[in-house]
N, C-alpha and C positions, 0 to 999 in steps of 0.2 A: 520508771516514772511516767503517768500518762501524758500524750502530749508532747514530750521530753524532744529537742530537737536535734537534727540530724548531724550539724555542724555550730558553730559559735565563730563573732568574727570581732574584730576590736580596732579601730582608727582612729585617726585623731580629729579632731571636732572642730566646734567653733573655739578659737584662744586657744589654740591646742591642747583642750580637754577634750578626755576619750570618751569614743561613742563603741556601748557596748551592745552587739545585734549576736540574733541566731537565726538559724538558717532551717525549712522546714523544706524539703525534697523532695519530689514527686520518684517513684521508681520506674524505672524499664523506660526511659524517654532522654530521646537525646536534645540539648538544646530547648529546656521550657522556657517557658516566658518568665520573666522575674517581678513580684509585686512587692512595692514598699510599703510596711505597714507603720502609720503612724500614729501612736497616742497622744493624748491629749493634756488638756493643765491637769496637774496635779497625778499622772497617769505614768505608766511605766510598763512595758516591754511583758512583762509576767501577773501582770492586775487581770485579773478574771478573764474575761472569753479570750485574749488576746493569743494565749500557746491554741489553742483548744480550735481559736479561728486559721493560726500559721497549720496547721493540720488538716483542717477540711480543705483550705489551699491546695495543700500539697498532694491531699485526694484527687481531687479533682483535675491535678493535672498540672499545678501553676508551682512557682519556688518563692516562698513565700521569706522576703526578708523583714523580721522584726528587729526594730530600734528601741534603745532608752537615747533620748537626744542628752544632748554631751551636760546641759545644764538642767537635769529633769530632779534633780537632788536626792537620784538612789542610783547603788553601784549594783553590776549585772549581778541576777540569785537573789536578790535582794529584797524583801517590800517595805521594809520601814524606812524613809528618809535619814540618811546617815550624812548628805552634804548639804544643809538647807543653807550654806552658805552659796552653791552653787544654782540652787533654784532662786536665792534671791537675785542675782544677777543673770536670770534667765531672760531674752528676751525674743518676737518674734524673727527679727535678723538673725539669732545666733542659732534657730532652729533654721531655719531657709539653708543657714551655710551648712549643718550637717546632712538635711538632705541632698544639696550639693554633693558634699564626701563621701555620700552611699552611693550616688548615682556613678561618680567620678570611677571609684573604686571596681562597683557591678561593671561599667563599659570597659574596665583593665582585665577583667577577669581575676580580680585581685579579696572577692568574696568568701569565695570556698574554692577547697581544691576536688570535693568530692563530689562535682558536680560541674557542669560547665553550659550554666543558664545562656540563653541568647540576648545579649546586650541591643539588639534592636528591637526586641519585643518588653519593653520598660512600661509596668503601670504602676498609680500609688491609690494606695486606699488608708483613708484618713477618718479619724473618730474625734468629734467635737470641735477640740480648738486643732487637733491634725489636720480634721477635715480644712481648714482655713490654710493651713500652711501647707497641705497638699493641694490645692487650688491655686495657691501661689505660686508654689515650684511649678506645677502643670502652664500654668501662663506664662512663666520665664525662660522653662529650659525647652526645649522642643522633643527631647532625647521622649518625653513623658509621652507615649501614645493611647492610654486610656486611665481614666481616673474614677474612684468612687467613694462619696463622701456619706459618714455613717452621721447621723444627728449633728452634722458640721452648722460650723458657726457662719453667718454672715457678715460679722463685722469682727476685726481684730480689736477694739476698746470693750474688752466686758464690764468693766465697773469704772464710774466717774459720776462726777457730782462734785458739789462743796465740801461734802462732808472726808471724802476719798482725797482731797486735793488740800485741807486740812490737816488731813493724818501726814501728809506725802513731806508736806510744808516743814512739820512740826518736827517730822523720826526721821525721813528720808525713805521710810516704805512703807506697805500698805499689805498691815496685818488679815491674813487670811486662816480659816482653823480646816485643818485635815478631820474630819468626825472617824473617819476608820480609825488613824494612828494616835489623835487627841494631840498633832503637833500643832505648834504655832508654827506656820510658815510665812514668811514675807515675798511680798515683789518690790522688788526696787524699782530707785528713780530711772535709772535704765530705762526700763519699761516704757512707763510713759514719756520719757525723753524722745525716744525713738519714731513712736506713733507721733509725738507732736510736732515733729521735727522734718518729718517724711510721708505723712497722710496717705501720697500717692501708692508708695513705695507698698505697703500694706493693707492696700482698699480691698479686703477680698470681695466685694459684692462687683467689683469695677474687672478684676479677674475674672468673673463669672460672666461679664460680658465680652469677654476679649477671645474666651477660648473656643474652640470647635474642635476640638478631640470628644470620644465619646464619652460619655458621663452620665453614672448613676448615682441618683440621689436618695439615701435610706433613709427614714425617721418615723420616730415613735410617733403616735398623735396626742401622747402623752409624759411625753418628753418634761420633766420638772427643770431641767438646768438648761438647755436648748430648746424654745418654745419652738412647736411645729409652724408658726408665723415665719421663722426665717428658712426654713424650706422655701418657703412658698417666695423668699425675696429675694435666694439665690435663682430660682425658677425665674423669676421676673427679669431678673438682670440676664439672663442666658437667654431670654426670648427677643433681646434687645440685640444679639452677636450677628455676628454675618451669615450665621444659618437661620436665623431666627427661631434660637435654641430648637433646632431639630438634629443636635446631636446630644442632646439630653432627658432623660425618662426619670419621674420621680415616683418612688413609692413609697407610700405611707403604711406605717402599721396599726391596727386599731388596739388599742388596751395595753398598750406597753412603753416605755420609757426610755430615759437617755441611755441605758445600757441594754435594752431589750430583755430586762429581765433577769441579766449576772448578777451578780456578787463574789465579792471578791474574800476567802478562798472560793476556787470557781468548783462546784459541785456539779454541774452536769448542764448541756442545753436546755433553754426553753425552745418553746414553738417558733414565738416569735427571732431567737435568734437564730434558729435554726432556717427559716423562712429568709432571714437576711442574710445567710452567709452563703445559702443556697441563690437566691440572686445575684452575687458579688462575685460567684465563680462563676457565674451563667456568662454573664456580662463581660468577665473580662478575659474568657474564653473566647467570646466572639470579638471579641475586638484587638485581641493582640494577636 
């Protein structure tokens, strides 16, 4: 199978639901650095570039761990949502804790056996709402020594209003449509319990001022789901840290979008992601 990864790995999550990861390994290197890869809402571990990117990784030199987070509502192999009970109680806390339990696990050496990554060489690279929650973890845990967020999100609140706050009132969630699989999936009150409850606790643009590890920032300029505007706000917030974001490099891509082009079955690179994945080893080659 193209792509197909090296090892597979399985722990216990947030509420001790299990987080299903595979493991993509560079050869002939002792000791590579270890990158977490994280996807985003509605996204999962095998949705298009993500085998295809754990692979150029592991070309290039790096051990590339992909995650489905423990509440993402599809079981590993899998692309159709089979526990949308589980994505509706998904929230950004209970993703924070699994990258916790990856990081936890990578620094036991408790990942894979056929390989034995360096636990002090830890980066994460995040897509969309990953990107926000790899921004998170990078400002929390210190273990994170370089990060790269692909078309990431600036703020954890994507949808709100009356109208959202009405459905929430009325059901207790807040109907969302899958267009690939034609699910109805829900987020619950969770959700926004959490953000309202804790603001601080999930300010990613307030992360982006906090941190000085190195950091690269990807995105389409044509981005339909991630407006190329919050590049530009986690940029602002990172020129406000105590380097005066001079550990941070943004690049933008011209003519391509929130997924640089994939589709999911994933049939083969474009330029432009090809362009991005080639920057995302560059960078985190030099830095870890």
């Amino acid at each position: 199978m193209p792509n197909a990864p090296d090892d597979t790995f399985t722990l216990p999550g947030a509420e001790g639901v299990s987080i299903h990861g595979d493991l993509y390994l560079p050869t002939g290197m002792d000791a590579p650095p270890l990158v977490l890869v994280l996807h985003g809402f509605k996204g999962f571990k095998d949705w298009g570039f993500f085998p295809w990117l754990g692979r150029s990784l592991a070309d290039s030199g790096l051990c590339a761990a992909l995650m489905n987070f423990s509440h993402c509502g599809i079981q590993a192999g899998r692309d159709h949502f089979d526990r949308l009970d589980l994505f509706e109680q998904d929230t950004w806390g209970k993703r924070l804790l699994d990258v916790l339990a990856v990081l936890n696990a990578a620094q036991a050496g408790a990942l894979t056996s056929k390989a034995a990554p360096n636990p002090a060489r830890l980066g994460i690279v995040g897509h969309s709402m990953g990107g926000g929650v790899a921004l998170l973890a990078a400002a929390k845990d210190g273990r994170v020594r370089s990060l790269v967020t692909l078309a990431g999100v600036s703020s954890a609140l994507r949808f709100d209003g009356p109208d959202v706050r009405l459905h929430l009132r009325e059901l207790g969630h807040v109907k969302v449509m899958n267009t690939r699989t034609n699910q109805e999936m829900r987020v619950g009150q969770g959700y926004f319990d959490e953000l309202d409850e804790n603001p601080q606790a999930f300010d990613v643009a307030a992360a982006a001022a906090r941190i000085t590890l190195p950091w690269l920032i990807v995105h389409g300029v044509d981005d339909e789901s991630v407006p190329i505007d919050e590049a530009h706000e986690l940029l602002d917030a990172a020129n406000t840290n105590p380097v005066q974001g001079e550990n941070v490099k943004l690049l933008t891509l011209d003519g391509t979008g929130h997924t640089f082009g994939a589709q999911h079955p994933f049939a083969y690179p474009t330029t432009h992601l090809e362009q991005a994945a080639s920057a995302v080893s560059s960078h985190l080659l030099r830095t870890l």
